[in-house]
C-alpha positions as CSV (number, residue, x, y, z in Angstrom):
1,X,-245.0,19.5,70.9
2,X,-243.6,19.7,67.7
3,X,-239.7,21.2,67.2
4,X,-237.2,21.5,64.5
5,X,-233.7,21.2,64.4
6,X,-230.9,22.8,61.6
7,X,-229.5,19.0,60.0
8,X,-231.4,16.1,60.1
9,X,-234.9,16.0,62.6
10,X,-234.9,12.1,64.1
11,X,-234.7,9.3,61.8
12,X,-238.1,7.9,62.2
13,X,-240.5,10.4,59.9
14,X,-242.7,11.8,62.6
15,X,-241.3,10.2,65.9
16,X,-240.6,12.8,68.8
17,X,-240.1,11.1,72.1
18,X,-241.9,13.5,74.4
19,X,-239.8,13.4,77.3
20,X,-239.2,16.5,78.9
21,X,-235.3,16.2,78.9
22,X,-235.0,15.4,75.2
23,X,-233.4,17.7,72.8
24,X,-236.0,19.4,70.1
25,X,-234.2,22.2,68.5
26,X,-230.3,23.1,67.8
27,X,-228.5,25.8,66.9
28,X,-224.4,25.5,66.4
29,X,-222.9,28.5,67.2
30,X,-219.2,29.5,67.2
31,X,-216.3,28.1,69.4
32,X,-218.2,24.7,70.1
33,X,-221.2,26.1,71.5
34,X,-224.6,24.9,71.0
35,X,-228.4,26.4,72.0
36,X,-230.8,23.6,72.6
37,X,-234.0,23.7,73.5
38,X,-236.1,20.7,75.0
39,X,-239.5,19.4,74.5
40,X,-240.6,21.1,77.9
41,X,-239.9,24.1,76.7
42,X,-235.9,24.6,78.9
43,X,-233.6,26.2,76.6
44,X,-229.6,26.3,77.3
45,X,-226.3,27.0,76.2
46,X,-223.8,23.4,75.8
47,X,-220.0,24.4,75.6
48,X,-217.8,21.1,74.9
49,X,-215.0,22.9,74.4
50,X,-212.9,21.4,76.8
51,X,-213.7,18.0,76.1
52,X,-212.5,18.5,72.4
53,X,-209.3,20.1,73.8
54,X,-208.8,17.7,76.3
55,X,-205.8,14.7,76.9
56,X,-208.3,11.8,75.6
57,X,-211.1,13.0,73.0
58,X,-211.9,9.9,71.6
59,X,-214.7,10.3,68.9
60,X,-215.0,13.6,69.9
61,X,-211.8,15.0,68.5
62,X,-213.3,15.0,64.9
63,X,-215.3,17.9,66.3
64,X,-212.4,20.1,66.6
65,X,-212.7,20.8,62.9
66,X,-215.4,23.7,62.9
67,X,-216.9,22.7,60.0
68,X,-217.5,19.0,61.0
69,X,-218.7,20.5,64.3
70,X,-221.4,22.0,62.5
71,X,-222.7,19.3,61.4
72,X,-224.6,18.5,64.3
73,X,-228.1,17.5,64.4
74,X,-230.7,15.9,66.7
75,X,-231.0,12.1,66.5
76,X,-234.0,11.1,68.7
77,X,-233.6,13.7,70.7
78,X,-229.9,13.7,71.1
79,X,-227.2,16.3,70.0
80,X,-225.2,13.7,67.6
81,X,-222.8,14.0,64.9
82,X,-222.1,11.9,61.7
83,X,-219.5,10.2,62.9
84,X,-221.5,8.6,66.1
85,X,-220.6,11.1,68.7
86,X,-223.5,12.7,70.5
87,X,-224.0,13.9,74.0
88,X,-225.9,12.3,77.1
89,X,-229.2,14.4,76.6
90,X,-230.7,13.7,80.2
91,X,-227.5,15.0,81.8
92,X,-227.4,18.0,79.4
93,X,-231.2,18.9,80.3
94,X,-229.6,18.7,84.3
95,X,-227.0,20.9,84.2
96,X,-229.1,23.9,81.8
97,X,-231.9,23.3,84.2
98,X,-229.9,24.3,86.9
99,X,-227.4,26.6,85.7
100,X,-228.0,27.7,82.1
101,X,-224.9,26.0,80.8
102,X,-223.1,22.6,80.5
103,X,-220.0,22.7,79.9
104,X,-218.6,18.8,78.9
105,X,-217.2,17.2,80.8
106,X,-219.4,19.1,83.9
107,X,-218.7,17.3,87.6
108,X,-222.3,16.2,88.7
């Protein structure tokens, strides 16, 4: 199965892991949301807006910056951004298969 995403598509030339729960296609949309859709076919909404707002960030406070947060892209399957934040792609596939949604940080 073959997918795109908007930034960068993996860093090997031609490798797509084809596990179902990885991450083929993203689209950044406004207030911190992101479509994804995974190599199975699942497609889902992500929401991290309260882990950028929240008491302890980390790496992901850089993301608060709209623009920055747009720069996201799909690194072996993984939401990631430039500066080495990305998101737990099995966990993501979990929660959209179930509900449509993850918001991050989501109680499992």
């Amino acid at each position: 199965m073959s997918c795109q995403t908007v930034a960068k598509v993996n860093q090997a030339t031609g490798l797509m892991p084809s596990t179902p729960w990885r991450a083929c296609d993203l689209k950044v949309l406004p207030d911190w949301k992101l479509s994804v859709k995974f190599n199975d076919g699942l497609v889902g909404l992500v929401d991290i807006t309260d882990l950028i707002y929240s008491n302890d960030p980390g790496i992901f406070s850089a993301l608060r910056d709209p623009s920055y947060f747009a720069q996201a892209y799909l690194d072996y399957g993984s939401v990631a951004w430039p500066n080495g934040a990305d998101l737990a792609p099995e966990t993501m596939y979990k929660a959209i298969r179930d509900s449509g949604i993850w918001r991050v940080p989501d109680s499992e």
